[in-house]
N, C-alpha and C positions, 0 to 999 in steps of 0.2 A: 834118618837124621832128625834128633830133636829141633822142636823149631827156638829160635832166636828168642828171647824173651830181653826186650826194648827198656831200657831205662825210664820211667817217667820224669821228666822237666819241668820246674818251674821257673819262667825267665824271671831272669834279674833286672831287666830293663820294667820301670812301673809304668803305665800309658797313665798321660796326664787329662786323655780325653781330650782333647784338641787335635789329634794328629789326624793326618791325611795322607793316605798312599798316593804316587804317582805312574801307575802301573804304565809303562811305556813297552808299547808293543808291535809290531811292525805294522799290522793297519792303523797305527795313533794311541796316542793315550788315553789313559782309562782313567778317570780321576775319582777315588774312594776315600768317602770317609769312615774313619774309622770309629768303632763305638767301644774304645777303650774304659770306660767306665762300667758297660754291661757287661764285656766280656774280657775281661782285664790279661789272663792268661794267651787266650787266643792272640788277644792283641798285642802281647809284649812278643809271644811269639814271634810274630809275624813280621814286625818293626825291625826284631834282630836278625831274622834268618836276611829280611831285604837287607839290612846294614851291612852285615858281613859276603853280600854279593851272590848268596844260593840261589837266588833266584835270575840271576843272568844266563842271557841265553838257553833257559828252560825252553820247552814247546807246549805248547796244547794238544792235549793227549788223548782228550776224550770228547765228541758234541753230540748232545743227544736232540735233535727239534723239538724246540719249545718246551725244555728240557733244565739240562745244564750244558755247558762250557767247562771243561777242568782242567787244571793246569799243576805246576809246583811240585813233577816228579822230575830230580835226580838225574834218573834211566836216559831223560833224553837229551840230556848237557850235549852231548858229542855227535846226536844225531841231527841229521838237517832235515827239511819239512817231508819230502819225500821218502826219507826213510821213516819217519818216524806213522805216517800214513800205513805205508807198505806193511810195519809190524804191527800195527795197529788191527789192519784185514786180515795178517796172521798169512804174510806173502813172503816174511825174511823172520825165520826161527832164530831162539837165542835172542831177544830181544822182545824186553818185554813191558812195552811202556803205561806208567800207573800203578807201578809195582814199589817204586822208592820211596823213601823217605829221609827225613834227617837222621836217623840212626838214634831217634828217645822217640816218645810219645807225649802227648799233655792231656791233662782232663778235658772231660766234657763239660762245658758250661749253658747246655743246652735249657737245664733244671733252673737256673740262677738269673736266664738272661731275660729282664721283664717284655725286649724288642727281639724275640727271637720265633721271627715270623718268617718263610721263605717266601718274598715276594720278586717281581721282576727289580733286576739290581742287584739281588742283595748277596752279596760276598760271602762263602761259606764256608766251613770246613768238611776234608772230604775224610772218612772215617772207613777205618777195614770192619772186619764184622764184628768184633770187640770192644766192651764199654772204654772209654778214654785211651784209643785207640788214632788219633787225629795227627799227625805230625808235619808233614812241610803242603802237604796237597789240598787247593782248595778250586771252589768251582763258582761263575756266578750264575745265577738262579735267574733263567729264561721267564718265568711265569708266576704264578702263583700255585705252590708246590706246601701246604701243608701239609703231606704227609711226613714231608722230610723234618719238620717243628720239632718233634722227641727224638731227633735221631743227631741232626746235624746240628753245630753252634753257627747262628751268622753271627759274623763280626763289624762287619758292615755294609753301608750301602754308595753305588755309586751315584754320584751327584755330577759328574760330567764324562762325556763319551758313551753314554748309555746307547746312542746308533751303531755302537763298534759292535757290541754283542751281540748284533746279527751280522755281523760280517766277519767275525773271527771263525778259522775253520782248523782241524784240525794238523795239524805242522807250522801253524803260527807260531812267532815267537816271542817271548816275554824280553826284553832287550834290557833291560835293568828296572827296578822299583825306587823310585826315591820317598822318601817320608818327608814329610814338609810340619810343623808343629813341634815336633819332638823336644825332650830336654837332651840338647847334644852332648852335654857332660856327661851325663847319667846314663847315653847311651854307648857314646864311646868306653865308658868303663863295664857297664855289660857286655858286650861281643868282644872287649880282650881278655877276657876270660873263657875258659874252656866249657863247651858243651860238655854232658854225658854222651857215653856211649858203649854198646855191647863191644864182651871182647872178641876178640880173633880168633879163630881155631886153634892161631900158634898160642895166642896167648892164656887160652884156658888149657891146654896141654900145658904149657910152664906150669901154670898155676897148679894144677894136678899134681907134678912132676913135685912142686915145692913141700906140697899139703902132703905127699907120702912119704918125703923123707923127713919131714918134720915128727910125722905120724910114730916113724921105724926111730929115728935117733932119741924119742922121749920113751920109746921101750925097751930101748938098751941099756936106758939111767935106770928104769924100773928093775931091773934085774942083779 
């Protein structure tokens, strides 16, 4: 099966550079600020996936010591801490968490952002092995992790609950995000509007279906 190829996105929501996540999470909240002026994409991202509720009830899906922390897949809406552990060890197949996404992609602003340093705190974006490849998963940066600099976008850093990030474990859960700063007009009318997104099996067979008898009915005129 050919693989999926992702929409790229760019939010409609513009970060005014003032805002702040309130990442609330079942050990306490995390409190981030964001650096939407450096990384304006990531950050409008981020603002609307929180606004529109994707990120409730996620898990943390991945910790590595002294590492990262990641979180912001999908896959584990419907799982609870122990399942999500379990597929994690690779103990319950069919289940495979860190695998989701929002169904588009956004660039990379790794190149553009003048504060794009992984240092302890800092809030990242979590990328498959392809350039501008980053969509809802992100992870915070345990230490100081330069390698990740040309690779990952940070978006920002946390400025309260920095003790939680050693106590967050794996089947934690992200319980809602709120954004505090935001222009609420501007963002309410971004998230009522439609994301991208790839089609359905059914619906690129329509599409197919449509593209050949369009193809057969303009060579019947030909004739």
């Amino acid at each position: 099966m050919a693989r999926i190829e992702l929409p790229l996105y760019t939010p409609r929501y513009v970060p005014n550079g003032t805002e702040r996540a309130i990442i609330e999470t079942s050990k306490g909240p995390i409190t981030v600020e964001l650096w939407g002026a450096d990384a304006p994409v990531t950050v409008g991202n981020f603002i609307e996936l929180a606004a529109r509720g994707f990120y409730d009830n996620l898990k943390f899906h991945a910790r590595k010591p002294d590492s990262v922390i990641a979180g912001g897949c999908p896959t584990t809406r419907a799982m609870g801490p122990a399942q999500v552990l379990a597929a994690v060890q690779g103990v319950i197949r069919g289940m495979h968490p860190g695998t989701g996404d929002a169904r588009y992609t956004i660039v990379d602003e790794w190149e553009t952002n003048p504060r794009n340093h992984h240092g302890r705190g800092s809030i990242c974006t979590a990328v498959k092995s392809a350039p501008n490849s980053a969509s809802s998963q992100f992870y915070f940066s345990l230490s100081d992790q330069p390698e990740f600099d040309e690779q990952d976008t940070v978006f920002g850093q946390v400025v309260e609950g920095d003790e939680l990030l050693d106590a967050l474990a794996i089947g934690d859960a992200i319980k809602g995000i709120r954004i505090e700063g935001a222009d609420e007009a501007a963002l309410a009318e971004a998230i009522a509007q439609e994301t991208p997104r790839p089609e359905t099996p059914k619906e690129t067979m329509e599409r197919l279906a449509r593209e050949r008898a369009e193809r057969a009915a303009a060579q019947e005129e030909q004739v």
